[in-house]
Gaussian input, Z-matrix of N, CA and C with variables (Angstrom, degrees):
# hf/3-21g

backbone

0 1
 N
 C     1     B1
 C     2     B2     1     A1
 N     3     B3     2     A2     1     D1
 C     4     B4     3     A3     2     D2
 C     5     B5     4     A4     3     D3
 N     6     B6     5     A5     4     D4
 C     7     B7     6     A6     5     D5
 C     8     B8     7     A7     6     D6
 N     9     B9     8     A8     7     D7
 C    10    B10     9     A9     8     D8
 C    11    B11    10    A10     9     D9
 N    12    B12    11    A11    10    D10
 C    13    B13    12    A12    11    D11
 C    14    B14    13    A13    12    D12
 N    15    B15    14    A14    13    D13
 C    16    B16    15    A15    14    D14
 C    17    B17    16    A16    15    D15
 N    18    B18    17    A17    16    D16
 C    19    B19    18    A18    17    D17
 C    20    B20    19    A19    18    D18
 N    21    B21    20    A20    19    D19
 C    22    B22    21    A21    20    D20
 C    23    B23    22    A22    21    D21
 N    24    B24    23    A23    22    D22
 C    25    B25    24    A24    23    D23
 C    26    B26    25    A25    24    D24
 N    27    B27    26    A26    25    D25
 C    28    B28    27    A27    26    D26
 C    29    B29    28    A28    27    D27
 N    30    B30    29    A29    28    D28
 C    31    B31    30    A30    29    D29
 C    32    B32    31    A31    30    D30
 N    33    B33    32    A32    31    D31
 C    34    B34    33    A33    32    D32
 C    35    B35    34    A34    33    D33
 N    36    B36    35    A35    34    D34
 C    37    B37    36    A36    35    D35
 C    38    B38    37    A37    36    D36
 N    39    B39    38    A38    37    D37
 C    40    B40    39    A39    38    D38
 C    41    B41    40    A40    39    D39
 N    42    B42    41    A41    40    D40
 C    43    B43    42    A42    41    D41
 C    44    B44    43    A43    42    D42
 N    45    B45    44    A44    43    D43
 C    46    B46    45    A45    44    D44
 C    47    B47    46    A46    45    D45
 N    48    B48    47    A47    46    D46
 C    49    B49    48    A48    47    D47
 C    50    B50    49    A49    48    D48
 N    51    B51    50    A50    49    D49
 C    52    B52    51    A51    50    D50
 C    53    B53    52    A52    51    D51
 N    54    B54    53    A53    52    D52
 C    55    B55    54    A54    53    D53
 C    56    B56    55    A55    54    D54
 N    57    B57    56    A56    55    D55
 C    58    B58    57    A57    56    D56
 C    59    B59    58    A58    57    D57
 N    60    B60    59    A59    58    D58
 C    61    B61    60    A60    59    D59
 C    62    B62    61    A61    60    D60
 N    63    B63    62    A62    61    D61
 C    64    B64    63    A63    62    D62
 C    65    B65    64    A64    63    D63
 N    66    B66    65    A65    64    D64
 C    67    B67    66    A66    65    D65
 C    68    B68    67    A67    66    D66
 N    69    B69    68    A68    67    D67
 C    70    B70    69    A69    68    D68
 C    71    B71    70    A70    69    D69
 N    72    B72    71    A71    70    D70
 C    73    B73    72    A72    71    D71
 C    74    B74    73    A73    72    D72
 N    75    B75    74    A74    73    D73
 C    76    B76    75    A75    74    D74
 C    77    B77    76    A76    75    D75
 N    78    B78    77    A77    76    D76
 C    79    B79    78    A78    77    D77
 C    80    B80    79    A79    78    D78
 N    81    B81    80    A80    79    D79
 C    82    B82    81    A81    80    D80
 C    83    B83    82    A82    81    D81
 N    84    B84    83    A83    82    D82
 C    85    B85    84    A84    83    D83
 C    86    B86    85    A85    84    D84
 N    87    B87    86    A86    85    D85
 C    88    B88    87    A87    86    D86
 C    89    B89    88    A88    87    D87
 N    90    B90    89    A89    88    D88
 C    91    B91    90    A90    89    D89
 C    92    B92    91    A91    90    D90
 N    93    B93    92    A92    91    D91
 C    94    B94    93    A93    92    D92
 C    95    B95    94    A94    93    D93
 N    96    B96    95    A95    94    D94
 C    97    B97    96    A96    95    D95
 C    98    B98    97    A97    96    D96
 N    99    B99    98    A98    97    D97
 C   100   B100    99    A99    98    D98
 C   101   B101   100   A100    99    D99
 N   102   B102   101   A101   100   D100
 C   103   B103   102   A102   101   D101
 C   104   B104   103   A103   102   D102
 N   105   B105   104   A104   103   D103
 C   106   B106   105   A105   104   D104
 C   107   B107   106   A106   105   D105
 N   108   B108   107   A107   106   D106
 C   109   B109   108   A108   107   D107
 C   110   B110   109   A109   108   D108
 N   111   B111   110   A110   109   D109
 C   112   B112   111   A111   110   D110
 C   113   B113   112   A112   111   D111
 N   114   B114   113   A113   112   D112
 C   115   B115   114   A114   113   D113
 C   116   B116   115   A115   114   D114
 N   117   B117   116   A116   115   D115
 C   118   B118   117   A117   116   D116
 C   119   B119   118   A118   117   D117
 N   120   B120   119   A119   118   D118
 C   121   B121   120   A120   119   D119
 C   122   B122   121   A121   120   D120
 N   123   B123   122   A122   121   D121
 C   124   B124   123   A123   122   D122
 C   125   B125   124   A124   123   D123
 N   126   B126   125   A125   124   D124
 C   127   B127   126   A126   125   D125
 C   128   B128   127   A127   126   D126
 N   129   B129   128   A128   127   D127
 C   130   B130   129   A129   128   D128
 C   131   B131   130   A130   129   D129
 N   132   B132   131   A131   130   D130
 C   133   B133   132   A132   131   D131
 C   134   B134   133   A133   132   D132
 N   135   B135   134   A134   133   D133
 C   136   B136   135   A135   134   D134
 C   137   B137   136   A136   135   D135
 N   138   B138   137   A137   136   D136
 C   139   B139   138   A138   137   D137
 C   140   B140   139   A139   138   D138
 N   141   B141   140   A140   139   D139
 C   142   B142   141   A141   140   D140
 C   143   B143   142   A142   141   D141
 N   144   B144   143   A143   142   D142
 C   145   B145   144   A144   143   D143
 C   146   B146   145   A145   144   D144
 N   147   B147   146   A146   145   D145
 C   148   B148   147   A147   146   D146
 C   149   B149   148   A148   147   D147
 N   150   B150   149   A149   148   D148
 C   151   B151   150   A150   149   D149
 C   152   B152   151   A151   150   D150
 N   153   B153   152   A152   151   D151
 C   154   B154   153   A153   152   D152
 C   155   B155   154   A154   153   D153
 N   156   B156   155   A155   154   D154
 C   157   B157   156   A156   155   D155
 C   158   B158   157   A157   156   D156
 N   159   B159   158   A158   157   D157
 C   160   B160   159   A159   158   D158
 C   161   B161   160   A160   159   D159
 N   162   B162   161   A161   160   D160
 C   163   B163   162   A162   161   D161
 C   164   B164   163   A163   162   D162
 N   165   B165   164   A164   163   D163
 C   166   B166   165   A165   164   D164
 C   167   B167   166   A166   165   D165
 N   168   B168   167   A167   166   D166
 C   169   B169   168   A168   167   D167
 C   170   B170   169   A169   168   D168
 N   171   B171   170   A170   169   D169
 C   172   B172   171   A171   170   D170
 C   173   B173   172   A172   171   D171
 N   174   B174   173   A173   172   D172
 C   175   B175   174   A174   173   D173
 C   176   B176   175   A175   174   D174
 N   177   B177   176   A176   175   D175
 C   178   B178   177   A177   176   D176
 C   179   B179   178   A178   177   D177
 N   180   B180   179   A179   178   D178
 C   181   B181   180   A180   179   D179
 C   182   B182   181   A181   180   D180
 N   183   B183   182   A182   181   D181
 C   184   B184   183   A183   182   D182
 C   185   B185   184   A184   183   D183
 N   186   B186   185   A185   184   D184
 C   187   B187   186   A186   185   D185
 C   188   B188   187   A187   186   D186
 N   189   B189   188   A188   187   D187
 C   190   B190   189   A189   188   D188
 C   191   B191   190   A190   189   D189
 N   192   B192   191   A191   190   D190
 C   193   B193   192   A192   191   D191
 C   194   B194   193   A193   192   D192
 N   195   B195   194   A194   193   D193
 C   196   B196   195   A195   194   D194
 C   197   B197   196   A196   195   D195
 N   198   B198   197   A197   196   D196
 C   199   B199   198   A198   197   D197
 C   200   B200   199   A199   198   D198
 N   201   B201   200   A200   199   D199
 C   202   B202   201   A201   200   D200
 C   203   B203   202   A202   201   D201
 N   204   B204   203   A203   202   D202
 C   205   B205   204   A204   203   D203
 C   206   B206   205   A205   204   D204
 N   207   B207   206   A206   205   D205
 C   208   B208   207   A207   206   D206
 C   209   B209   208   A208   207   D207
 N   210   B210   209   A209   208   D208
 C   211   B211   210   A210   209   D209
 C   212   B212   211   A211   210   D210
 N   213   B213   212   A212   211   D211
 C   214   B214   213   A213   212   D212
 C   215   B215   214   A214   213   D213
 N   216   B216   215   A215   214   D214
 C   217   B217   216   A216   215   D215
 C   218   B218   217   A217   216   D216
 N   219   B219   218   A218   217   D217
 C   220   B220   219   A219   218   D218
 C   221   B221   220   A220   219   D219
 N   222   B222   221   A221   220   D220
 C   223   B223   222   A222   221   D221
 C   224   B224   223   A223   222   D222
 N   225   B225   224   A224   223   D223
 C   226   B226   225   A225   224   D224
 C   227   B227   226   A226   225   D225
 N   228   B228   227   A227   226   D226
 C   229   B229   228   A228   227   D227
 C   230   B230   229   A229   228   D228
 N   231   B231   230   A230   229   D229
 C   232   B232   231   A231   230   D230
 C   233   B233   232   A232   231   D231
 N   234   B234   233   A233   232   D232
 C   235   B235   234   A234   233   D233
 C   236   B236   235   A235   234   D234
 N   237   B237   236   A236   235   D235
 C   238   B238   237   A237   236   D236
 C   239   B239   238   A238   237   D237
 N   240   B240   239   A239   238   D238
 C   241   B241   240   A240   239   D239
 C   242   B242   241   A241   240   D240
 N   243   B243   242   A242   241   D241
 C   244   B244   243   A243   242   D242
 C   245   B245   244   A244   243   D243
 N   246   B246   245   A245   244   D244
 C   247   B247   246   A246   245   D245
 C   248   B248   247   A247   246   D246
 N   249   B249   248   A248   247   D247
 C   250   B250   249   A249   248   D248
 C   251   B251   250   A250   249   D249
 N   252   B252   251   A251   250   D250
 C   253   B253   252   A252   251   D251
 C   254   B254   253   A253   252   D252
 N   255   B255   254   A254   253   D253
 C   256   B256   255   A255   254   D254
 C   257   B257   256   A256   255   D255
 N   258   B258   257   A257   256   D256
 C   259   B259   258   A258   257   D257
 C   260   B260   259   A259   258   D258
 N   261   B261   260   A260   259   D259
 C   262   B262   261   A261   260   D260
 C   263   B263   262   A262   261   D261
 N   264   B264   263   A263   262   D262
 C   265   B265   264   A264   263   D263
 C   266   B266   265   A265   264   D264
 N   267   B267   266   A266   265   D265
 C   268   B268   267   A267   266   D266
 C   269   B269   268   A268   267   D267
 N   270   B270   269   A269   268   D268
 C   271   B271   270   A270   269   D269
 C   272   B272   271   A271   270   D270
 N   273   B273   272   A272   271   D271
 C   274   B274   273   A273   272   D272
 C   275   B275   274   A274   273   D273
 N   276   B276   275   A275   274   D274
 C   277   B277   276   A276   275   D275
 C   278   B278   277   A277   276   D276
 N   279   B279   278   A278   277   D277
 C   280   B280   279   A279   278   D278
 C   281   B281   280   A280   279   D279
 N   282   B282   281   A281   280   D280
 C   283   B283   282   A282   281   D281
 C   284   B284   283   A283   282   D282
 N   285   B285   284   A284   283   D283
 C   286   B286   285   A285   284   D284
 C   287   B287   286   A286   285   D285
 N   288   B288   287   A287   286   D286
 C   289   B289   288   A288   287   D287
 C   290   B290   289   A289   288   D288
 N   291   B291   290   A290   289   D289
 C   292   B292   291   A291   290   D290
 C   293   B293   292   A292   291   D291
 N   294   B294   293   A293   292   D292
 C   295   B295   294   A294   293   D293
 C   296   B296   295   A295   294   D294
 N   297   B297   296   A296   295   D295
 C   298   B298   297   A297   296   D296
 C   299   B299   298   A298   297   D297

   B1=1.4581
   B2=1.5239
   B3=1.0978
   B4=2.2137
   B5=1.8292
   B6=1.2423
   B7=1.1826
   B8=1.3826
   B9=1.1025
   B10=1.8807
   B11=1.6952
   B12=0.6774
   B13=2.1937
   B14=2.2070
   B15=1.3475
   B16=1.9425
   B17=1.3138
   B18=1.7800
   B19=1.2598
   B20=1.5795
   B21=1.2694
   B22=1.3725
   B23=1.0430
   B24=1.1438
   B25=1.4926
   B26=1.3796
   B27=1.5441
   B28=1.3131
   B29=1.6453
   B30=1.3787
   B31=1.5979
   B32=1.0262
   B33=1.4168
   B34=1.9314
   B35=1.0889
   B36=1.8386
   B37=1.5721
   B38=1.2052
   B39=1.3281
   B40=1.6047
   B41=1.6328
   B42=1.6743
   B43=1.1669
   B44=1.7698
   B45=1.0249
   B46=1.5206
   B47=2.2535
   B48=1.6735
   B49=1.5936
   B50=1.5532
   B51=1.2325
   B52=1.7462
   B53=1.6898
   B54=1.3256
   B55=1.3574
   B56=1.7721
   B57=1.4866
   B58=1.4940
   B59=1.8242
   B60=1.1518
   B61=1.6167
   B62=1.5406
   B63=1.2476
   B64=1.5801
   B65=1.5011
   B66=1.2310
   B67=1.9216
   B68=1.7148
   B69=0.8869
   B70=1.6250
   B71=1.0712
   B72=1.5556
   B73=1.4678
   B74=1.7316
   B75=1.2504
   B76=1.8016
   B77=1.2912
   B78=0.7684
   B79=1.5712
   B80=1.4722
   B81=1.4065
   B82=1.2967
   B83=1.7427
   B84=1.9649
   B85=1.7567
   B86=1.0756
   B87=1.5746
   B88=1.4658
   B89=1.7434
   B90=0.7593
   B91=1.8262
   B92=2.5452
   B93=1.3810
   B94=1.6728
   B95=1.6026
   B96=1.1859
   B97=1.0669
   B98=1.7861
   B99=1.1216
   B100=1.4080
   B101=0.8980
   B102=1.8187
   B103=1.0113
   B104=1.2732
   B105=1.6028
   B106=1.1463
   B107=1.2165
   B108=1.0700
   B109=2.1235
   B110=0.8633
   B111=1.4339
   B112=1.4784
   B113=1.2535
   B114=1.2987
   B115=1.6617
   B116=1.2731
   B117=1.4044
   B118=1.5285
   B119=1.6985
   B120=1.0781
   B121=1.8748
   B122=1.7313
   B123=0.9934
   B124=1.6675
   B125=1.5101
   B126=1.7848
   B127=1.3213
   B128=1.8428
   B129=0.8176
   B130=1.7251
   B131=1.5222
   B132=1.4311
   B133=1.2373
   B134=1.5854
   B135=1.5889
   B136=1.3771
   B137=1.4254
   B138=1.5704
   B139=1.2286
   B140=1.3430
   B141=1.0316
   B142=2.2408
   B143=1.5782
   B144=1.2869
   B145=1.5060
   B146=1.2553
   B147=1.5004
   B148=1.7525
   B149=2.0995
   B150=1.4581
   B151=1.5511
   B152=1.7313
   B153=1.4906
   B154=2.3123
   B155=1.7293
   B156=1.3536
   B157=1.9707
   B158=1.1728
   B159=1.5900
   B160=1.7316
   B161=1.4466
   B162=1.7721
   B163=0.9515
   B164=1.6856
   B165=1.4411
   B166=1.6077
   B167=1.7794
   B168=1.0216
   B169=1.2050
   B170=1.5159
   B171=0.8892
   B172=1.5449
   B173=1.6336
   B174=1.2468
   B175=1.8760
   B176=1.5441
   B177=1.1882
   B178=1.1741
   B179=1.3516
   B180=1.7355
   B181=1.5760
   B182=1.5710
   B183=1.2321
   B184=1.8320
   B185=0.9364
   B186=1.4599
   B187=1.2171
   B188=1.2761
   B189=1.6650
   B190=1.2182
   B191=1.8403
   B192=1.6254
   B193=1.2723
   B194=1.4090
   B195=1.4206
   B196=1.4945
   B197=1.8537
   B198=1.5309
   B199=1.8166
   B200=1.6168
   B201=1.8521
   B202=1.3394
   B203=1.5747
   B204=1.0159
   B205=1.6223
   B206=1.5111
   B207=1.5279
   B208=1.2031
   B209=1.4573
   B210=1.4465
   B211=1.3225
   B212=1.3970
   B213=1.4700
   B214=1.9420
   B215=1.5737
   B216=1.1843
   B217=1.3933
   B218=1.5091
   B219=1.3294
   B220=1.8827
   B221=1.1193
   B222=1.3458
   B223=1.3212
   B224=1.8272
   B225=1.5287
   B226=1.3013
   B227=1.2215
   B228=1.6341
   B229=0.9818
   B230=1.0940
   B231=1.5136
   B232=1.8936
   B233=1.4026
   B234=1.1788
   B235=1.9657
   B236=1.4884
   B237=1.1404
   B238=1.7988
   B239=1.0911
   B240=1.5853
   B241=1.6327
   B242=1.8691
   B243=1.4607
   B244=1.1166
   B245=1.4890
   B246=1.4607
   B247=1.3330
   B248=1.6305
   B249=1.3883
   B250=1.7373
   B251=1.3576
   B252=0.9743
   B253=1.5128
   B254=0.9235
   B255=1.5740
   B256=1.6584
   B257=1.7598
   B258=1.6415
   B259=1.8416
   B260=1.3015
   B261=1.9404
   B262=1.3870
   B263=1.4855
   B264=1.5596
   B265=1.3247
   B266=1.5393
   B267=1.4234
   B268=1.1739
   B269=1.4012
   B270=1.4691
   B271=1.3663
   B272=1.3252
   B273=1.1718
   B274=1.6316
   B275=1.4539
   B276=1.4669
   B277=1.5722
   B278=1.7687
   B279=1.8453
   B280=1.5233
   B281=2.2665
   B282=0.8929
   B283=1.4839
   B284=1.5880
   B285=1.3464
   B286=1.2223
   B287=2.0187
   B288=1.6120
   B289=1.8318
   B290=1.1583
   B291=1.9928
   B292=1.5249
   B293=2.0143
   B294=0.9657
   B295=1.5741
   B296=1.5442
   B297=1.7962
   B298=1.6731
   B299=1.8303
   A1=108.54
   A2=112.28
   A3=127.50
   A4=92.54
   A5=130.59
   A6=132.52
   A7=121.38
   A8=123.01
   A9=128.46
   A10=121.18
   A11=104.80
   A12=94.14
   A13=85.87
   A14=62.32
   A15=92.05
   A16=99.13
   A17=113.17
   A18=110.93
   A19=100.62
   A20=132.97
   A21=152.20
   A22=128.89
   A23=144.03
   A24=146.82
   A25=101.39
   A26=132.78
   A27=127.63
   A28=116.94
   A29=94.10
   A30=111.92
   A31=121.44
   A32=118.27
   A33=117.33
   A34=113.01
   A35=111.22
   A36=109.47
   A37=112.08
   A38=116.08
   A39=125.99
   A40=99.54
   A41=95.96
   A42=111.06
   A43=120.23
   A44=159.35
   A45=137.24
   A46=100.49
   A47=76.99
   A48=61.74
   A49=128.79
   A50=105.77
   A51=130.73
   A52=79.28
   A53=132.75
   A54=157.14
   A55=118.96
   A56=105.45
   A57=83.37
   A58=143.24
   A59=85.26
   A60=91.81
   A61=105.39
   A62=109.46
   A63=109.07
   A64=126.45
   A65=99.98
   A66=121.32
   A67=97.51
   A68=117.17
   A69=93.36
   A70=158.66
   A71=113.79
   A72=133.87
   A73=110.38
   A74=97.49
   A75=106.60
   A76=97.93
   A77=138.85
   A78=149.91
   A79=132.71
   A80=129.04
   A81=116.13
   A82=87.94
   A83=114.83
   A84=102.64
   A85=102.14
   A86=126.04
   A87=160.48
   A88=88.05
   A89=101.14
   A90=94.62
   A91=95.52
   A92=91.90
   A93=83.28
   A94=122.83
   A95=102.99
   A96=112.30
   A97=138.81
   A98=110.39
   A99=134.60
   A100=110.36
   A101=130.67
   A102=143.74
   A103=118.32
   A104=118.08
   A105=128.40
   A106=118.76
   A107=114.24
   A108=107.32
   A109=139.85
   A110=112.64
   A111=116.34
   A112=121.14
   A113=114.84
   A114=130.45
   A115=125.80
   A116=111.22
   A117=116.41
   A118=135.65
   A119=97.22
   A120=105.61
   A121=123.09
   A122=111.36
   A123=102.10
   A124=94.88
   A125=91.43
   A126=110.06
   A127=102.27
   A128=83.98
   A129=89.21
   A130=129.07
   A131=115.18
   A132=153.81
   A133=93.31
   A134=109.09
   A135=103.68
   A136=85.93
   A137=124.96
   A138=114.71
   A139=130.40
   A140=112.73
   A141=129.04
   A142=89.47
   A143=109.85
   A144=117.14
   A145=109.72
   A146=114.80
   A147=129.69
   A148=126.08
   A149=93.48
   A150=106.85
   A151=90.08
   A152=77.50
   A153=86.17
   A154=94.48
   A155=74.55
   A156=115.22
   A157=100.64
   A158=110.16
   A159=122.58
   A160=98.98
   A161=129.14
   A162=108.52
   A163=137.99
   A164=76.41
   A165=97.04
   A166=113.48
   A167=134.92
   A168=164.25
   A169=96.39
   A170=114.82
   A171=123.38
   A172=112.89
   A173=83.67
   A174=106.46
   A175=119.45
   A176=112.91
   A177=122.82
   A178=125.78
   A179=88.37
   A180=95.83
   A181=108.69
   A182=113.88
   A183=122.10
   A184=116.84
   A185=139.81
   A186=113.45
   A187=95.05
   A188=110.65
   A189=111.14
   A190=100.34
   A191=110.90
   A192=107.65
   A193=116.73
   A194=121.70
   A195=131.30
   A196=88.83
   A197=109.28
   A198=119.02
   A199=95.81
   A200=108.14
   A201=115.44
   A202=111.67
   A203=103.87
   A204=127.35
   A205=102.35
   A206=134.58
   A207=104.65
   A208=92.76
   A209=175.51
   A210=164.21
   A211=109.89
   A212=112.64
   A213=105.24
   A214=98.84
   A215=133.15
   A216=134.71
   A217=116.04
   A218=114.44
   A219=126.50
   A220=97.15
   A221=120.39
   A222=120.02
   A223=113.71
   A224=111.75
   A225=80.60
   A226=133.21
   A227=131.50
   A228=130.49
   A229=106.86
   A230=138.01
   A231=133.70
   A232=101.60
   A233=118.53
   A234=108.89
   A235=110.51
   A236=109.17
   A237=110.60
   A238=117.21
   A239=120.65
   A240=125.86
   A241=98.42
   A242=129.26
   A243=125.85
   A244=127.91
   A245=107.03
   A246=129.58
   A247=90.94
   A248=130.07
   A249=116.35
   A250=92.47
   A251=164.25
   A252=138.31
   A253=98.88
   A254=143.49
   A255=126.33
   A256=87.42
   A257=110.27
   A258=92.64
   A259=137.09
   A260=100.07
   A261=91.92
   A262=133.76
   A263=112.06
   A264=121.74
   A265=112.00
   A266=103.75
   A267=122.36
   A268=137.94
   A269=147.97
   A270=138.08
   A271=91.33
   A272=86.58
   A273=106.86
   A274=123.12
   A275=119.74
   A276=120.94
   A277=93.66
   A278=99.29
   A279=74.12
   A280=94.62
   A281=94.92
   A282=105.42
   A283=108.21
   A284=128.08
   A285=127.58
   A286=112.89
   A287=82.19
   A288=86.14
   A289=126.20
   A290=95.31
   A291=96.44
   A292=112.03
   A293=110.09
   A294=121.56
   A295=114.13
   A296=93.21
   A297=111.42
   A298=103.80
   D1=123.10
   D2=178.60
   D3=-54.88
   D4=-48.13
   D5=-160.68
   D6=-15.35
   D7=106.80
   D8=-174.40
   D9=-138.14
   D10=142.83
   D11=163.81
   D12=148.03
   D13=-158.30
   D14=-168.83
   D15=-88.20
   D16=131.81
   D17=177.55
   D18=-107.25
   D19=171.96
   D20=139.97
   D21=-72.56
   D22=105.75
   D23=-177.80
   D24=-100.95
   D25=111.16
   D26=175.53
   D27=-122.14
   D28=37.06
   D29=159.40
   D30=-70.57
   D31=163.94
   D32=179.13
   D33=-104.92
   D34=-22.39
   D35=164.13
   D36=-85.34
   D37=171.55
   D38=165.47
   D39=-60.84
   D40=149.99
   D41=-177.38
   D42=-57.74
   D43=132.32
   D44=174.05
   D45=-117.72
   D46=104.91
   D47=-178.42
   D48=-90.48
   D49=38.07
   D50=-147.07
   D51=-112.87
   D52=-31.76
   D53=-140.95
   D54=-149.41
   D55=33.26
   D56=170.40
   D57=-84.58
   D58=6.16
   D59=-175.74
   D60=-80.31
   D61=-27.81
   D62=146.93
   D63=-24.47
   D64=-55.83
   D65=-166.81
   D66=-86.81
   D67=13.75
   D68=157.97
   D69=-115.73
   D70=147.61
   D71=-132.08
   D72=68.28
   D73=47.66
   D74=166.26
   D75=-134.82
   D76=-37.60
   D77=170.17
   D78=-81.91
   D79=124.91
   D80=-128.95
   D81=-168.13
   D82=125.54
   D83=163.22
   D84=-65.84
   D85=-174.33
   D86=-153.34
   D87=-102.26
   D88=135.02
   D89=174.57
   D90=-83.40
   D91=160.55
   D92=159.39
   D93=-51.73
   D94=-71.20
   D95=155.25
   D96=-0.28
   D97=-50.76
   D98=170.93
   D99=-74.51
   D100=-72.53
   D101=152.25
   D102=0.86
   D103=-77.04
   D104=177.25
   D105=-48.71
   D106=-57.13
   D107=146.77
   D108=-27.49
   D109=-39.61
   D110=175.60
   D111=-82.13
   D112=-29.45
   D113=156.31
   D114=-46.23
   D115=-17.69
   D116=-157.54
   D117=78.90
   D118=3.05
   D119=171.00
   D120=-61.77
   D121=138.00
   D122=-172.16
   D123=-54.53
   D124=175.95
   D125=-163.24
   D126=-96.54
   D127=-17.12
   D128=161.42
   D129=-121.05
   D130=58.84
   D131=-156.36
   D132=-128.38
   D133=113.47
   D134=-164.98
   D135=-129.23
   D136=153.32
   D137=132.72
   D138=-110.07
   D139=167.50
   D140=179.70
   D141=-14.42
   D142=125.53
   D143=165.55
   D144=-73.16
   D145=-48.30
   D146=163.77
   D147=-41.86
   D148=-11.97
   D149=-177.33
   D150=-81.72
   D151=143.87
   D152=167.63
   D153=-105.15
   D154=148.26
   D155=176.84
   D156=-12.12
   D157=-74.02
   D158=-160.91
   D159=-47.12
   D160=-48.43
   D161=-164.38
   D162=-99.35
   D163=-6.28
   D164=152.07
   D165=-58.06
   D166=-37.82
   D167=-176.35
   D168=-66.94
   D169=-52.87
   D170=-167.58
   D171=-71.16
   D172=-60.32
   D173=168.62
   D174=-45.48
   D175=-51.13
   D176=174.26
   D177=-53.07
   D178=-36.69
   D179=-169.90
   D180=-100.00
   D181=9.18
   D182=142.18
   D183=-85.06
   D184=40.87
   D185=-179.51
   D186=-143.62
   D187=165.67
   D188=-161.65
   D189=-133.78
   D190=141.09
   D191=174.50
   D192=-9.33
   D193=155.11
   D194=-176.28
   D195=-98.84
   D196=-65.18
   D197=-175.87
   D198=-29.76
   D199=-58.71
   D200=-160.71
   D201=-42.16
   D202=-70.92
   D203=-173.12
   D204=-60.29
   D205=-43.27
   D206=-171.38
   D207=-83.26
   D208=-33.14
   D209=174.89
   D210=-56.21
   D211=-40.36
   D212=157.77
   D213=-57.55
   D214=-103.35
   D215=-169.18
   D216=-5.62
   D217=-45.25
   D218=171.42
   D219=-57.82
   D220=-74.81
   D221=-161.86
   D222=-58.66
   D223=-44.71
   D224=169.94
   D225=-102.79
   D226=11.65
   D227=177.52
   D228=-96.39
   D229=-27.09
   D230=-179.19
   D231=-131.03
   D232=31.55
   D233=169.85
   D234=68.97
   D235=-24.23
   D236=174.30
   D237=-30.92
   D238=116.71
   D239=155.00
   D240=87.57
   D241=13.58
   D242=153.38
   D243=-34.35
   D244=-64.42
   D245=-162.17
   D246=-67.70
   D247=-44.61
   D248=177.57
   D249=-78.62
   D250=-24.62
   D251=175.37
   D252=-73.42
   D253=-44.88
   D254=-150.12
   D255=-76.34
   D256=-57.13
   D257=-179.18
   D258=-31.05
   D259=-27.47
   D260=-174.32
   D261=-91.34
   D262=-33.81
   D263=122.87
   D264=14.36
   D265=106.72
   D266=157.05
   D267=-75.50
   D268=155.63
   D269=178.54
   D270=-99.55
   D271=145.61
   D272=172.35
   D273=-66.94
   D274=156.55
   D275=-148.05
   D276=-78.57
   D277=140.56
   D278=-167.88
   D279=-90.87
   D280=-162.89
   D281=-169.77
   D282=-106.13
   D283=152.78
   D284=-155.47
   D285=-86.75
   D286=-5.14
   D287=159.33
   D288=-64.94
   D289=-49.42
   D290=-175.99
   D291=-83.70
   D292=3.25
   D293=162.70
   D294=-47.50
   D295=-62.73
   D296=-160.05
   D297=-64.01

């Protein structure tokens, strides 16, 4: 079975995965739906009612933050938010010559 993604655990104990037959029906994938929430897509962001599950599933899981992508797009289409990326930018590790 391909079956993969983010599960839900909506137990009250900690999970014991030594013990899952314990956990069932506590444990649960992410619906698309959710997902798409969690990505940042509006909340009335629908897809094809006519699409099946799996590929809703699929779709979802091409896709990339909404926040993410529009702050790439700023940054490279109008310079937006340069100056906090270049701050954050690290220097490179120095070497144990320039240590001594």
């Amino acid at each position: 079975h391909k079956s993969s993604g983010s599960l839900l655990y909506m137990g009250e104990e900690p999970l014991d995965r030594s013990r899952l037959a314990q956990s069932a029906g506590l444990v649960r994938f992410f619906s698309p739906k959710e997902i798409l929430n969690f990505l940042g897509f509006p909340r009335n962001f629908i897809l094809p009612k006519d699409m099946e599950l799996k590929h809703r599933y699929k779709v979802v899981g091409n896709s990339i933050a909404v926040t993410v992508a529009s702050q790439l797009l700023r940054l490279l289409l109008h310079g937006e938010g340069a100056e906090r990326l270049n701050s954050l930018e690290e220097a490179p590790p120095r070497s144990q010559e320039e240590v001594d």
